[in-house]
N, C-alpha and C positions, 0 to 999 in steps of 0.2 A: 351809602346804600346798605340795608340791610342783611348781614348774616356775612357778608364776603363786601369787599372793595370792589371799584370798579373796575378796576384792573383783573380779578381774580374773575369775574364772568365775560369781560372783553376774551379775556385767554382760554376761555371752556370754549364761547362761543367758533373762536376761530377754529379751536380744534373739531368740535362737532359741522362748522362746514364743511373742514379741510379733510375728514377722512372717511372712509365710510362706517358703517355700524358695523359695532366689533361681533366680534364673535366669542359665545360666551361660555366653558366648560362648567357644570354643575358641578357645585362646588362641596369637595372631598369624596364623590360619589360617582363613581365610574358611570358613561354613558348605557344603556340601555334603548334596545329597539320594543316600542311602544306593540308593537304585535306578536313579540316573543320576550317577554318580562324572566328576568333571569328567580331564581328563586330567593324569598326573602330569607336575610340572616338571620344565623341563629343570637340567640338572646346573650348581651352581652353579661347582666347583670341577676341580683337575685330574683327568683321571680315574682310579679307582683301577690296581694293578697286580695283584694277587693276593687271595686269601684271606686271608692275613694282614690286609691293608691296611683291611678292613672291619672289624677290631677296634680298631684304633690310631687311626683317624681322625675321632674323633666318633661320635654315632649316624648307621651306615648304615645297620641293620636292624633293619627295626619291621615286626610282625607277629602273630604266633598259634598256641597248640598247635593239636596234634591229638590224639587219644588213639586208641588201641585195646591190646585185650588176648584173648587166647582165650576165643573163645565158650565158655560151660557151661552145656550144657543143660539140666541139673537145677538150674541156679540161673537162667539164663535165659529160661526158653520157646525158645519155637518160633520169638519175631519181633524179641525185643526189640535182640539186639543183632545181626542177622541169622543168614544158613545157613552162611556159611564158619567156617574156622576162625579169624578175627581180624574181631572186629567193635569199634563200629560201623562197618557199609560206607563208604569214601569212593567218590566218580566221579569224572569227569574234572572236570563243572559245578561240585562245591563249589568246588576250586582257582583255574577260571577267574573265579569273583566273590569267590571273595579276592583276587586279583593284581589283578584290575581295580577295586577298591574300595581298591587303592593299597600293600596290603600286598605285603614282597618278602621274608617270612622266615615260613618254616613249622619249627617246633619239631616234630619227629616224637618221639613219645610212644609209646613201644612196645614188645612184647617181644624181649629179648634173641635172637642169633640159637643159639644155643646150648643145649641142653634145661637143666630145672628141676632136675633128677633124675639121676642116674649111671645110666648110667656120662654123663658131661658131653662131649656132642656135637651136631654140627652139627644143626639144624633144617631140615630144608629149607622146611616150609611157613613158616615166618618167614622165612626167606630170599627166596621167592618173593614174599612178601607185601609186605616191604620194597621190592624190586625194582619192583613194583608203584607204589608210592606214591613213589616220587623221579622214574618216569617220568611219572607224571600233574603231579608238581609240577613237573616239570621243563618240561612242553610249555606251562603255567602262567608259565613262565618268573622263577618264585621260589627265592631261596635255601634250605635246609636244610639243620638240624643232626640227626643222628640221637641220642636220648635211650634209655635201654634203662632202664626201670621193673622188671627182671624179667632171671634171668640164673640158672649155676649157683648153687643153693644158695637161691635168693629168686625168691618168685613176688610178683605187684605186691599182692597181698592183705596182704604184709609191711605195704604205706604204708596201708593201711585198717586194720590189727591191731586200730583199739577196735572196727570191726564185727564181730568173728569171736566166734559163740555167738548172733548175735543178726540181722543183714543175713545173716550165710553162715557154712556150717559151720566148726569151728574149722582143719578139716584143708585146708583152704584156703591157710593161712601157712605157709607156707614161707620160713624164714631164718637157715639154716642158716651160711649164709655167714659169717658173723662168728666163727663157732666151727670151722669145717671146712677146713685149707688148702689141702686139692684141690679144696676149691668154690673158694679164692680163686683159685689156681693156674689152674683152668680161668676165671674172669672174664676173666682177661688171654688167655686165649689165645681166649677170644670174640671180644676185640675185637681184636687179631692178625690171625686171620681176617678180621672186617671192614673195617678197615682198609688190607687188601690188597686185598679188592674191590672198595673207592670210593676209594680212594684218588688216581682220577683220574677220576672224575666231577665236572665242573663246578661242580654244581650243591650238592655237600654241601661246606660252610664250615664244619662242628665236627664233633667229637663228644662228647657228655657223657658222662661216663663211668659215672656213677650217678645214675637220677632219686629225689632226696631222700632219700641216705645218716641210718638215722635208727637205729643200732646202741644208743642212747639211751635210747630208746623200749626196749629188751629188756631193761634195769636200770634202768628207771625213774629217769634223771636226768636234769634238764632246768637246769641248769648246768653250764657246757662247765669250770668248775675245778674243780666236785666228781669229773667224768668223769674227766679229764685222772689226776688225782690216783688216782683206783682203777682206769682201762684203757687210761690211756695205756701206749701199747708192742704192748698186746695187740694178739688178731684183732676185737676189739672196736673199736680204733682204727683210724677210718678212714685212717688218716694214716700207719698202718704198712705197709698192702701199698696201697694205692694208687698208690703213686709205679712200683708191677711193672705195673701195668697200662700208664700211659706210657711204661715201657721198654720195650714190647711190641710198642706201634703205634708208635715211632718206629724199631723195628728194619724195621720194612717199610715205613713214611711217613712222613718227616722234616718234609710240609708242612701239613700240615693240620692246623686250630685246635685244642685239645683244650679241654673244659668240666670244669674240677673243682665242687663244690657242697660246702658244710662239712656236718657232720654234724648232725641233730637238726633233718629234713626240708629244707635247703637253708637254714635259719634266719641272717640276718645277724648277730646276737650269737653267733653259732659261726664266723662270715667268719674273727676272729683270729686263732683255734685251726687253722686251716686251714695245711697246712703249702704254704709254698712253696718247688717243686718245681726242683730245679735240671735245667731241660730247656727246649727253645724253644718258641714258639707255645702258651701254655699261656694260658688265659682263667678267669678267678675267677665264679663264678654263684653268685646267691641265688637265691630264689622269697622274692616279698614278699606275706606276706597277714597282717601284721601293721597292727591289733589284729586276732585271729580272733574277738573279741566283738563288732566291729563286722561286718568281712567276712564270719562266717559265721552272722551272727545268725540267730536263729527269725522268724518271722513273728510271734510272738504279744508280743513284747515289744519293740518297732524299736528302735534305738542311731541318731542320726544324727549327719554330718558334715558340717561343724562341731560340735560339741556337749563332754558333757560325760560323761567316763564313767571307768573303773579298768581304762586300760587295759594294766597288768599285773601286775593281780591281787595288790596289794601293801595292798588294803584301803581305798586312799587316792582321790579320786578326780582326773583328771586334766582339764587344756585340750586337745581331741582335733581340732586345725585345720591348716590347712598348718603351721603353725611345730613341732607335735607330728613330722610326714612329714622336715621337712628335720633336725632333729634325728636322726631315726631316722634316715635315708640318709646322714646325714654318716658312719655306719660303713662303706657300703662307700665314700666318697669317701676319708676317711681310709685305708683300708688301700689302696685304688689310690696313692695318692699314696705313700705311704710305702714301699710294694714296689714302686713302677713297673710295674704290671702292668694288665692290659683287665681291665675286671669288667662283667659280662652278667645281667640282669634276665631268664632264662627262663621264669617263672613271673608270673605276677600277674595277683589279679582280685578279684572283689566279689560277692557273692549280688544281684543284677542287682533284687529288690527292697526293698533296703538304702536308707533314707531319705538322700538324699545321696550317692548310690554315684556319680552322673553326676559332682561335681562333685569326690568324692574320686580318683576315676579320672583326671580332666584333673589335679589338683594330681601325685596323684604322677610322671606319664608327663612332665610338664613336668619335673619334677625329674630325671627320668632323664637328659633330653636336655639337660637344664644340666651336668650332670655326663658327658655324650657315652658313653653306655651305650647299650649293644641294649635291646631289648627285645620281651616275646612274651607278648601278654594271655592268660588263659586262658577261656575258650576257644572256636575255629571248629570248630560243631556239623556235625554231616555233613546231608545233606538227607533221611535216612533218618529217615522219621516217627515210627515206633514208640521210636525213641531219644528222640527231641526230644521228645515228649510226656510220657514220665516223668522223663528225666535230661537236668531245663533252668535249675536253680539257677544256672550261670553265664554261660547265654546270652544275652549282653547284645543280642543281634538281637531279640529276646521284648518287651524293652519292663520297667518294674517291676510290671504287672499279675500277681499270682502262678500267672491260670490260664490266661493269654495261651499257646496253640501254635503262633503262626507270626510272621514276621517283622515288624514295624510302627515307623516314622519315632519315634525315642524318643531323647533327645538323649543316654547315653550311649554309644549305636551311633555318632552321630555325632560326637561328639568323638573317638572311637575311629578314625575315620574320616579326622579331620582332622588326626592326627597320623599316621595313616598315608601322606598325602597330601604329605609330607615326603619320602619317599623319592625319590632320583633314581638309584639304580643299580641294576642286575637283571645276572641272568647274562650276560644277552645284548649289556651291555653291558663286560664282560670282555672283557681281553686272550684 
């Protein structure tokens, strides 16, 4: 049997029946109460000098998405994701009890500033709406990276595509991108555009270029050698016009971080295939929500961790415990080391009531910070009710009660908490 003897999972097994779930101290980091955030320490080291320097340095930022996407009435009502046109609503409050519960890194999650649809031009209400949300992060006095889910050619319905026919109509997807090279053509000059207007904003330290390139998903392959093999080169290959989008924004911004992600949702077993870009400041991202038999289990059938499970899908079954997590993240440790380059965990999270989510959540975040990676759980809910009441599968503020809707002392909030409570640098501590 794969990775362990049979004996060595008969013996987790018994013990995972025989005792109950442990109980788990965040690890070197004294407990904190999630409603009264003790104050963050002070800096242990020199102080940084630029944007760059928060990549190269160890973990400086740890944090949180955010999401939004264009309201649709006809698929949303009247409340669910509010009245604008980019919901869910944030305020000024959510930002201020993230920053003050220790996080210094908000991942913006959002539509591209550039329409869906041709002729491929400027947005103003994303424009505005963006503007929006870096100044409330901003007086928050947190870091952010701007993430575009949605751009010429693809609407963010692309990274949902198995719901389309059944959650939302099919004419939703939009993904043209891959096939069309005046969609790709205008991606890069999306972010051209953007690039030149934050360019010297403080407060933004990336840009990802694409949230979870997954052109894979549209030919159904899910081996990055079978791809390689039948669309490497193409507009299929992420790897072939991406490197025009960096040419893009380095013609107008030489300094600021860039996020590349591999193909086949941001997936670390596609990290390899990932090309690397001959240009400066360039940062390597995954999103980890591997196993998603664990992460995105049902309710009706729980997966816990530690335990024992297939987790991928090779028929066999597996030892699913830290030593499962540090093997898995030796891939992106391996490829930092070997290209010399920063590699950044934007993504990651857990279905909040996943039997053992609190303890898998400390294992992997620990593992990041050994390996001095960002990171940005997914995700800070906005305080808009009507959202948090139906769309709360990964709000780890919830607690793991399934029908819990509001916030309550639950110990993966806290250990969340207490690795946020690591940070010692903010804007405002810039040169």
């Amino acid at each position: 049997m794969r990775l362990r003897s049979f004996l060595a999972i008969l013996l987790i097994f018994l013990a995972i029946s025989c005792t109950s779930k442990p109980t788990i101290t965040p690890l070197h980091t004294p407990k904190v109460n999630i409603d009264s955030p003790s104050v963050l320490p002070s800096p242990t080291s020199e102080p940084l000098k630029d944007k760059w320097s928060l990549w190269i340095n160890g973990t400086q930022l740890r944090g949180a998405n955010i999401y939004q996407r264009q309201v649709m009435p006809d698929l949303d009502g009247e409340k669910f994701m509010g009245s604008d046109v980019y919901g869910p609503p944030y305020v000024q409050e959510d930002f201020d009890r993230l920053s003050a519960l220790g996080a210094n890194y908000v991942n913006i999650q959002l539509a591209g500033l550039y329409t869906i649809e041709p002729p491929y031009e400027v947005n103003d209400a994303a424009v505005a709406n963006l503007d929006r949300l870096l100044a409330m992060i901003g007086r928050a006095d947190m870091f952010a990276v701007i993430t575009f889910h949605s751009g010429p050619g693809r609407s963010v319905f692309s990274i949902r595509r198995s719901g389309a026919g059944t959650s939302f109509d099919k004419d939703y997807v939009v993904e043209n991108v891959w096939t069309d090279p005046d969609a790709q053509a205008a991606w890069a000059e999306m972010w051209r555009f953007t690039a030149e207007r934050y360019k010297d904003n403080p407060i933004v330290v990336g840009y990802d270029l694409m949230c979870e390139p997954n052109s894979n998903a549209l030919v159904n392959i899910w081996s990055p050698e079978d791809f390689q093999v039948d669309y490497g080169g193409s507009g299929y290959d992420w790897n072939s016009w991406m490197p025009n989008i960096i040419s893009a924004i380095r013609e107008v911004d030489p300094q600021t971080p860039i996020l590349v992600s591999p193909n086949s949702y941001g997936n670390i077993h596609w990290l390899s295939y990932l090309k690397i870009v001959d240009a400066p400041k360039i940062v390597y991202a995954f999103h980890q929500y591997a196993p998603q038999q664990y992460t995105h289990q049902k309710t009706s059938d729980p997966l816990t961790y530690p335990g024992i499970l297939d987790t991928d899908n090779n028929g066999i079954l597996d030892v699913f415990d830290r030593t499962w997590l540090e093997d898995l993240l030796a891939i992106g440790g391996d490829f930092m080391a070997s290209n010399n380059v920063p590699v950044v965990v934007n993504e990651y999270g857990v279905m909040r009531w996943a039997p053992g989510a609190d303890v898998f959540l400390a294992d992997e975040t620990d593992i990041f910070e050994q390996y001095g990676w960002n990171y940005a759980v997914w995700m800070w809910y906005p305080s808009w009710e009507t959202f948090v009441k139906i769309e709360k599968t990964f709000n780890f503020r919830l607690g793991p009660v399934i029908e819990s809707n509001t916030d309550t002392q639950n110990s993966m909030f806290t250990n969340i908490v207490n690795f946020w409570q690591r940070n010692t640098i903010r804007p405002s501590d810039m040169p």
